[in-house]
C-alpha positions as CSV (number, residue, x, y, z in Angstrom):
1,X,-1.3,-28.1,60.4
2,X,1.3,-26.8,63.0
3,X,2.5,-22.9,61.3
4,X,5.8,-22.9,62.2
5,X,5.8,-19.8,63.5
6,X,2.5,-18.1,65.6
7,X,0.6,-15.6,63.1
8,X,-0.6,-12.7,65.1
9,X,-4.1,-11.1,64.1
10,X,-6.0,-7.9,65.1
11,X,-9.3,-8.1,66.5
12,X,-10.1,-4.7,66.8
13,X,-7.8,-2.2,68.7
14,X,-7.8,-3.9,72.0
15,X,-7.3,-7.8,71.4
16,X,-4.8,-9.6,69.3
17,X,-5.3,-13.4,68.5
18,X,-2.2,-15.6,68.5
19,X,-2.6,-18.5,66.0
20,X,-1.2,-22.2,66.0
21,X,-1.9,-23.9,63.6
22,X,-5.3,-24.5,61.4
23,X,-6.8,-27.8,62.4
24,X,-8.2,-29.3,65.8
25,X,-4.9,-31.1,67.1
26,X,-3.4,-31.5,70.4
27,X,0.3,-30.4,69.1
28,X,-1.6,-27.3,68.9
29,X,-4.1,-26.7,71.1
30,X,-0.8,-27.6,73.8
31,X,0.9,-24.8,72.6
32,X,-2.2,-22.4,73.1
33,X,-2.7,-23.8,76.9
34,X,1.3,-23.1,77.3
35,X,1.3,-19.6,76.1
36,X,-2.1,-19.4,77.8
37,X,-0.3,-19.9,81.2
38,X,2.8,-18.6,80.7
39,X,1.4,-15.3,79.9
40,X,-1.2,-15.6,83.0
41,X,2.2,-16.3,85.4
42,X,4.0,-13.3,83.3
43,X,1.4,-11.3,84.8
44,X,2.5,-8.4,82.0
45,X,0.3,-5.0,82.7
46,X,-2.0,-4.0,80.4
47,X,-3.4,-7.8,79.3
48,X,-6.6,-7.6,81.0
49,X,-8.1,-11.3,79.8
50,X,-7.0,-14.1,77.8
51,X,-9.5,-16.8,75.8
52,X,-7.9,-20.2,74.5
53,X,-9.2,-22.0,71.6
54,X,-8.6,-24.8,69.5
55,X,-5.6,-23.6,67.6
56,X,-5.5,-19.7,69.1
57,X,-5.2,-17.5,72.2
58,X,-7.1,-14.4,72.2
59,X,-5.4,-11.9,74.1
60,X,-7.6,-8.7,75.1
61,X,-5.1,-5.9,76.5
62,X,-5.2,-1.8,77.2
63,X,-3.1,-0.6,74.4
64,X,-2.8,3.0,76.3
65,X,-0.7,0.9,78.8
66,X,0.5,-2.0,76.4
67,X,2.0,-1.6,73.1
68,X,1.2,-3.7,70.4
69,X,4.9,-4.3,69.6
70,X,5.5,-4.8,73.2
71,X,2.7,-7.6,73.6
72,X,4.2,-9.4,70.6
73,X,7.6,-9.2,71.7
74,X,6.7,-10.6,74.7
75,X,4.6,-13.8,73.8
76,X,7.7,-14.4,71.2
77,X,9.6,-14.6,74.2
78,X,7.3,-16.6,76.4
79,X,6.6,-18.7,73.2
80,X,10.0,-19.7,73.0
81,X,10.5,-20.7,76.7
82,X,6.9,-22.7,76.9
83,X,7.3,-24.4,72.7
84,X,7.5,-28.0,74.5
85,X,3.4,-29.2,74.6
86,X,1.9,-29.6,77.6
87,X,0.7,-33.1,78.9
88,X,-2.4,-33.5,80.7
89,X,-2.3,-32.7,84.0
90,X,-5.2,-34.7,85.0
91,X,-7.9,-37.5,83.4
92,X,-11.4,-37.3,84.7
93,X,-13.4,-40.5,84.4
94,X,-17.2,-39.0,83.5
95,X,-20.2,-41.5,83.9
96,X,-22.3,-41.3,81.5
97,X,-25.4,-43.6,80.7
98,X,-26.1,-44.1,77.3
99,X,-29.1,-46.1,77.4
100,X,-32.4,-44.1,76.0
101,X,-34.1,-41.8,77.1
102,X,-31.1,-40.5,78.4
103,X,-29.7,-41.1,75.2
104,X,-32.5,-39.8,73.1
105,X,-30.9,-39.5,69.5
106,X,-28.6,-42.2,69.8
107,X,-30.8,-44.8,68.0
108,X,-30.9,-42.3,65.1
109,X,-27.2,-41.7,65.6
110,X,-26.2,-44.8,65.4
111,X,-28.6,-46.1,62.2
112,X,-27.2,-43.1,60.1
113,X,-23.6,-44.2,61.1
114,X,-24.5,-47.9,60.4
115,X,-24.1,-49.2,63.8
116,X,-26.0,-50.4,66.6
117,X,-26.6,-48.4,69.9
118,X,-24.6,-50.7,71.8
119,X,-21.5,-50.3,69.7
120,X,-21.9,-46.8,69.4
121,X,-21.8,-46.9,73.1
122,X,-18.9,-48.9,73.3
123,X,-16.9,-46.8,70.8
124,X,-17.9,-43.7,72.5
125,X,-17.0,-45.1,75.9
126,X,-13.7,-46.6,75.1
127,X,-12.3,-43.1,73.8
128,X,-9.4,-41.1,75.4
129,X,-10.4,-37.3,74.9
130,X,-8.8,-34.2,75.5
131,X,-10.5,-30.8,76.6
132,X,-10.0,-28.5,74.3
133,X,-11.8,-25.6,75.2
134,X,-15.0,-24.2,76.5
135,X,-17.0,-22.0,74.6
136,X,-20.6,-21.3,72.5
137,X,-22.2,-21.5,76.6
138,X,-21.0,-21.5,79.9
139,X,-19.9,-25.0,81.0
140,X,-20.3,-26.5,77.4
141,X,-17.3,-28.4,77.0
142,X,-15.7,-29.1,73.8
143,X,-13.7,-32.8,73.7
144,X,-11.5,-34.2,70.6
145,X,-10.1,-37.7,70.7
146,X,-13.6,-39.0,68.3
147,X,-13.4,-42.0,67.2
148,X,-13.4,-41.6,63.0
149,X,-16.4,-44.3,63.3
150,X,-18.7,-42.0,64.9
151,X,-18.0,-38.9,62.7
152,X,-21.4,-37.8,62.1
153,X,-22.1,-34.0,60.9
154,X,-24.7,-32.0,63.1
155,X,-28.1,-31.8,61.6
156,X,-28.7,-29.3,59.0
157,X,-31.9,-27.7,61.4
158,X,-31.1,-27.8,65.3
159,X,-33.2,-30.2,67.5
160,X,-35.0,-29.0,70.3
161,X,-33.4,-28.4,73.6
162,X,-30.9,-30.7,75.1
163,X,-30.7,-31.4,78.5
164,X,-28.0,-30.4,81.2
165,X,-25.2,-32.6,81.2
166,X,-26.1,-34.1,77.5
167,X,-23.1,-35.9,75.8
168,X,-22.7,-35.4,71.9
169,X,-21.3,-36.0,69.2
170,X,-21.1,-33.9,65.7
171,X,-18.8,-32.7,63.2
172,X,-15.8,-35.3,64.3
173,X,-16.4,-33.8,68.3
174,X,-17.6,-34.9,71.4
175,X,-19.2,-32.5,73.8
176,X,-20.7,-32.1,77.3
177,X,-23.3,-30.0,77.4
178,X,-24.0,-27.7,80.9
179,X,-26.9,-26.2,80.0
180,X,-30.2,-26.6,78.4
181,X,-30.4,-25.2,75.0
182,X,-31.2,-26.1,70.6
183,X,-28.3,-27.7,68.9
184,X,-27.4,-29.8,66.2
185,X,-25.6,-32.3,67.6
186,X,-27.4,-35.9,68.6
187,X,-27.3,-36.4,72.2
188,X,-25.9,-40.2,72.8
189,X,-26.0,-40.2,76.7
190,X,-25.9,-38.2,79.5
191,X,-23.6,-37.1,82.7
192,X,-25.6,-36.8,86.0
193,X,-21.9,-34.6,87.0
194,X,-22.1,-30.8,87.4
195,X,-19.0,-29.4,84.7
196,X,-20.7,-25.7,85.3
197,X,-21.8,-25.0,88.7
198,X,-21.9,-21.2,90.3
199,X,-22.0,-22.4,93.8
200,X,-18.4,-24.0,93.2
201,X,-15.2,-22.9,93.7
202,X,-14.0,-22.8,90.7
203,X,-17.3,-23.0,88.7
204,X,-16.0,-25.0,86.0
205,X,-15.0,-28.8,86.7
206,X,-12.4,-29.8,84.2
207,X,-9.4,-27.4,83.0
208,X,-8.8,-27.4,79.2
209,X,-6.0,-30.1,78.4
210,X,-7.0,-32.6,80.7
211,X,-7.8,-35.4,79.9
212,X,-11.4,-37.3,79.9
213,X,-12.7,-41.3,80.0
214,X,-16.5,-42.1,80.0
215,X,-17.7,-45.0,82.2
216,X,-21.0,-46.3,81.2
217,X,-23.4,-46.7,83.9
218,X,-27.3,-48.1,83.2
219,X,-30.5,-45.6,84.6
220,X,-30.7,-47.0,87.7
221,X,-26.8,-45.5,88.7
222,X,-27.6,-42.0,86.7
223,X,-30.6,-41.5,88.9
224,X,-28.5,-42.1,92.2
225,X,-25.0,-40.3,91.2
226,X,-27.6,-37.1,90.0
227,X,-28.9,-37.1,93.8
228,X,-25.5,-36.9,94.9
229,X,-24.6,-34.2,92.2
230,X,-27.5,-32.3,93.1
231,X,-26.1,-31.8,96.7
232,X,-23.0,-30.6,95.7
233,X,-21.1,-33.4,95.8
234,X,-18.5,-34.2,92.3
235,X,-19.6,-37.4,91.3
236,X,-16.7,-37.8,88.4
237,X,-13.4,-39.3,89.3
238,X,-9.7,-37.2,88.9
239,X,-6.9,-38.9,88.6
240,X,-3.9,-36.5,89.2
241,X,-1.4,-37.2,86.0
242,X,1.5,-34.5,86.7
């Protein structure tokens, strides 16, 4: 749900979080990216970093140089000038090959959610996400847009490590993984592209808002766009939208 007006929250004496709305929804989660850049081109002194969300923008400031009444004041204001949501700026077309052992839980995945691989694959593929955020790691990419069909919730005891550039699903998410680590969620394909890379200016690939495609490609393509990756090169496609 959209609140009609942004709640404002302490966390601790130095950060305040700016709330939406209470649900994963792109009304609201374009009105955290608006403020979020608004307040970034206010340049205000005394905010020192600002963290978007699904539904919130964390705002860390000095309070011995910014009042608490002052920042509030000010985002009200900003708020008001930026309330129109945000469209995508840009949809990135991400291969991803879903074919096992890339895709090493989506057999499992798809017998739990009644389907076969290949149409979990086609669901999956034919999905218009949005980025909403990055967070748990660096890189790791959180997407909404699921289809309801492929709502699955993550496993009650995390698997073992994924891979780099897993794609998941869990919890009525899809995510891109950039790092190796345990999770829940069942890994249904893989990206050979980089979204995390410290050798790249900027290090992270896709902004949060944009929008994001999947194009299937078989192992044979995966192994050949990795070796491009793997030199640096971006191997997903933008497509400029504003």
């Amino acid at each position: 749900m959209l609140y009609a007006k942004p709640r404002y929250l302490d966390a601790g004496e130095a950060a305040l979080s700016v709330e939406f709305g209470d649900s994963v929804d792109p009304a609201i989660n374009a009105r955290v990216l608006a403020l979020d850049a608004a307040l970034r081109a206010a340049a205000l002194a005394g905010v020192e970093e600002t963290v978007p969300s699904y539904r919130a923008l964390l705002v860390l400031y000095e309070p011995l140089t910014l009042s608490r009444e002052t920042l509030v004041s000010t985002i009200e204001a900003l708020v008001a000038m930026s309330a129109a949501a945000l469209a995508p700026k840009a949809r990135w077309r991400i291969p991803c090959c879903y074919e096992p052992p890339l895709a090493e839980d989506i057999g499992e995945a798809a017998a739990a959610l009644g389907l076969s691989p290949q149409r979990l694959a086609d669901v999956h593929a034919r999905g218009d996400y949005r980025a909403y955020m990055y967070g748990f790691a660096p890189g790791w990419c959180y997407l909404g847009g699921l289809a309801e069909a492929l709502n699955i919730p993550r496993r009650a005891t995390p698997r073992g490590p994924t891979p780099p550039g897993a794609v998941l699903i869990g919890g009525g998410l899809t995510l891109i993984a950039a790092g190796s680590m345990p999770t829940g969620w069942r890994v249904i394909g893989r990206t050979p592209e980089r979204l995390f890379a410290l050798d790249r200016e900027p290090p992270l690939l896709i902004e949060p808002g944009d929008a994001i495609r999947f194009e299937p490609i078989d192992p044979a393509g995966f192994a050949a766009l990795e070796a491009r990756a793997a030199r640096g090169e971006v191997v997903a496609r933008r497509e400029a939208l504003s």
